[in-house]
ZADO-1210 file (C-alpha; in nm, 4 decimals, padded with zeros to 6 digits):
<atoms>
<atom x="-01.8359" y="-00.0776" z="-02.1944" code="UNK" pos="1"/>
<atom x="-01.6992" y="-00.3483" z="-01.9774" code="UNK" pos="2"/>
<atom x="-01.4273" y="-00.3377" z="-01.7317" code="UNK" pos="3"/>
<atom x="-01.2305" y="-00.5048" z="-01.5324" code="UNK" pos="4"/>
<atom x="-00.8909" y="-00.4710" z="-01.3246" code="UNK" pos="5"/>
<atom x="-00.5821" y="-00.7418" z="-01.3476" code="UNK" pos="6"/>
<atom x="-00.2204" y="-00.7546" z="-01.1467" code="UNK" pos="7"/>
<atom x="00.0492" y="-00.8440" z="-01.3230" code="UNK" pos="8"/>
<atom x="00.2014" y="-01.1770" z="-01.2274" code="UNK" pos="9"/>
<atom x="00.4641" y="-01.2106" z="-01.5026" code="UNK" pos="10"/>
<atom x="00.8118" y="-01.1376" z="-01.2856" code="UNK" pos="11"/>
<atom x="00.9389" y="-00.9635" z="-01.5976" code="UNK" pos="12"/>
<atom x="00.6325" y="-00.7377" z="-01.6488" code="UNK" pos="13"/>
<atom x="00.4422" y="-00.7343" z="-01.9565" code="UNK" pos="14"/>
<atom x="00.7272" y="-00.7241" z="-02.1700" code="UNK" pos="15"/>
<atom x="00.8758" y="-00.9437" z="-02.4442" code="UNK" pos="16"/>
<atom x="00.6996" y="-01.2775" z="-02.4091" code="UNK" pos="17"/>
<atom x="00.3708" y="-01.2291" z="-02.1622" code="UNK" pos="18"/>
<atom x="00.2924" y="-00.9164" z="-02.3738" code="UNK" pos="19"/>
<atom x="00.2717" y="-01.1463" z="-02.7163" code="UNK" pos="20"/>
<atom x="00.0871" y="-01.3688" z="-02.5554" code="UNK" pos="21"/>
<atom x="-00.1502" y="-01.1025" z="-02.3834" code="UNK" pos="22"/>
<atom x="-00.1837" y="-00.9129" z="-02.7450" code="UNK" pos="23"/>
<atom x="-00.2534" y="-01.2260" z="-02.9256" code="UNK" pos="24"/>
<atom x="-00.5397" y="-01.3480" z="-02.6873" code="UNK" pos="25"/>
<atom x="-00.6566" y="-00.9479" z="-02.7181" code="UNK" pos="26"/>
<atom x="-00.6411" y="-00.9982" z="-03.0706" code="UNK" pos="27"/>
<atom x="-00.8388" y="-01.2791" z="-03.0939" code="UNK" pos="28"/>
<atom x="-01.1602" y="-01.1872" z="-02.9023" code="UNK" pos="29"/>
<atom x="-01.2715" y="-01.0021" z="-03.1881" code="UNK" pos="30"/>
<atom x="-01.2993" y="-00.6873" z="-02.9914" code="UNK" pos="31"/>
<atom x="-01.1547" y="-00.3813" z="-02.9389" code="UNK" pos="32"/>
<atom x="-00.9810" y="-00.4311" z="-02.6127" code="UNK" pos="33"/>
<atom x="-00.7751" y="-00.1377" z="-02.4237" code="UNK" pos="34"/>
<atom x="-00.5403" y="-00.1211" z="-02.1828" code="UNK" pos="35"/>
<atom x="-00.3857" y="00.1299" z="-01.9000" code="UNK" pos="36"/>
<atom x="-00.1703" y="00.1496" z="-01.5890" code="UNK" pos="37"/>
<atom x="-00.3378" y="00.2970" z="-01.3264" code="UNK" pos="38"/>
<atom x="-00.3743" y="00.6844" z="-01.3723" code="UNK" pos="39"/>
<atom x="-00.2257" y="00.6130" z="-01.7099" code="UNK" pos="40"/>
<atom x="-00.4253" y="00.6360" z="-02.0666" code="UNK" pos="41"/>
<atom x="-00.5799" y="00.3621" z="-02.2121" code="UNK" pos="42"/>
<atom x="-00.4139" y="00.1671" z="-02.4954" code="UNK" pos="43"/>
<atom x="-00.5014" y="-00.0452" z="-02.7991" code="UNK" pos="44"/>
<atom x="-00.4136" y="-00.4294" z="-02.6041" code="UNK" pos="45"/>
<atom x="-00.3985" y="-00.5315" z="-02.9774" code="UNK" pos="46"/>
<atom x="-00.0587" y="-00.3688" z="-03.0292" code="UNK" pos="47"/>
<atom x="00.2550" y="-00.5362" z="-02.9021" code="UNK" pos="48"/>
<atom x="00.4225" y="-00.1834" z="-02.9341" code="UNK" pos="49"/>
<atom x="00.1565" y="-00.0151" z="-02.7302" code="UNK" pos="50"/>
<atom x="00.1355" y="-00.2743" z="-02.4783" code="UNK" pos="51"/>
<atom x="00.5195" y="-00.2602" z="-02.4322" code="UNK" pos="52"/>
<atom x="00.5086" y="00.0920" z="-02.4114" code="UNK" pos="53"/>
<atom x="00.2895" y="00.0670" z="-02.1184" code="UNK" pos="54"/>
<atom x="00.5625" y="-00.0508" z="-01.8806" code="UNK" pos="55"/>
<atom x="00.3374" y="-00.2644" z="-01.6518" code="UNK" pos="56"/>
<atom x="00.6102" y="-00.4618" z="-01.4144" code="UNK" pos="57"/>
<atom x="00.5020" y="-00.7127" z="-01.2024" code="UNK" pos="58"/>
<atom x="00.2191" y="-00.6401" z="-00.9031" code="UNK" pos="59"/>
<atom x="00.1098" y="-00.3274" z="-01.0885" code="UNK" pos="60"/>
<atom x="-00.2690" y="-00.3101" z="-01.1610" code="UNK" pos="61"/>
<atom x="-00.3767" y="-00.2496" z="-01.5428" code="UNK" pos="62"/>
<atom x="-00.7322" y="-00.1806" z="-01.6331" code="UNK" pos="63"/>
<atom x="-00.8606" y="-00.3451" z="-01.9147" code="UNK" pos="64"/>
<atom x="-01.2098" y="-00.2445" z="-02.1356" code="UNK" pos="65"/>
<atom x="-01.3727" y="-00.3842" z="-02.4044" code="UNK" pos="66"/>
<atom x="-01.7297" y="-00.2945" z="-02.6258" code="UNK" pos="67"/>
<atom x="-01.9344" y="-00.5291" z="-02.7577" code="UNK" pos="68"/>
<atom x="-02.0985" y="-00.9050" z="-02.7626" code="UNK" pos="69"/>
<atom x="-01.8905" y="-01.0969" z="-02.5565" code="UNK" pos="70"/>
<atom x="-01.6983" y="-00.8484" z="-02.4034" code="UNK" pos="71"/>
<atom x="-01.7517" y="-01.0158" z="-02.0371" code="UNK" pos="72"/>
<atom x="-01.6077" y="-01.3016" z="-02.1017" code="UNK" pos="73"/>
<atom x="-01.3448" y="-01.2088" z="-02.3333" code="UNK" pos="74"/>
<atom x="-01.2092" y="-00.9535" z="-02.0188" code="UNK" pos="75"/>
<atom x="-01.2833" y="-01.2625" z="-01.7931" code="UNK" pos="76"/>
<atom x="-01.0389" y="-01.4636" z="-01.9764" code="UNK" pos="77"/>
<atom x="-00.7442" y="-01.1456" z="-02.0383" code="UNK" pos="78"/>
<atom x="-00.7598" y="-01.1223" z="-01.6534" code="UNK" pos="79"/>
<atom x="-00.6879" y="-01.4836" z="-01.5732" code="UNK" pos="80"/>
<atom x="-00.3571" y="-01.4662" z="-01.8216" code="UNK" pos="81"/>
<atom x="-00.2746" y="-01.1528" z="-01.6824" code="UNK" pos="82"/>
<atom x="-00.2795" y="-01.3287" z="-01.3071" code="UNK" pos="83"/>
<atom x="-00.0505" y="-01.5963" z="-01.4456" code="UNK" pos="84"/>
<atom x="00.3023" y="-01.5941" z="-01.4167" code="UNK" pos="85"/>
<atom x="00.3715" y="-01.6381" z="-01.8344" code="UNK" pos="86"/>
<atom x="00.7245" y="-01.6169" z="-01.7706" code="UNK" pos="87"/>
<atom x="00.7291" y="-01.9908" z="-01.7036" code="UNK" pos="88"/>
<atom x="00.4682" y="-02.1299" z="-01.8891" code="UNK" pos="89"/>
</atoms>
């Protein structure tokens, strides 16, 4: 399992718009990615519900993990649209 650890840049959290776009790019890696708040449970980053549910705001730390081929470079990628602001993109 691979791992890696983003901050939230949207200023809205990762609500609404920036969690779409976060679940789709989840989506499309192929892989089963998770995510989780700090101290929090991990949860399927291929559901908009779930990822809403999370409540990451903005300059919170999420953990993110994936299995399988790929995996480093798929988390590589999650992590650099996490550290964007996709509020005004």
């Amino acid at each position: 399992m691979t791992t890696r650890t983003a901050t939230i840049a949207s200023s809205v959290g990762l609500h609404a718009r920036p969690a779409a776009m976060f679940v789709q790019a989840a989506t499309e890696t192929g892989l089963p990615v998770k995510i989780a708040k700090e101290g929090g449970d991990p949860v399927d980053a291929r559901s908009i519900l779930a990822v809403m549910a999370l409540g990451a705001k903005h300059g919170e730390s999420v953990t993110l993990e994936a299995t399988g081929e790929g995996a480093d470079d798929a988390l590589d990628g999650l992590v650099e649209l996490l550290n964007r602001d996709l509020d005004k993109e």
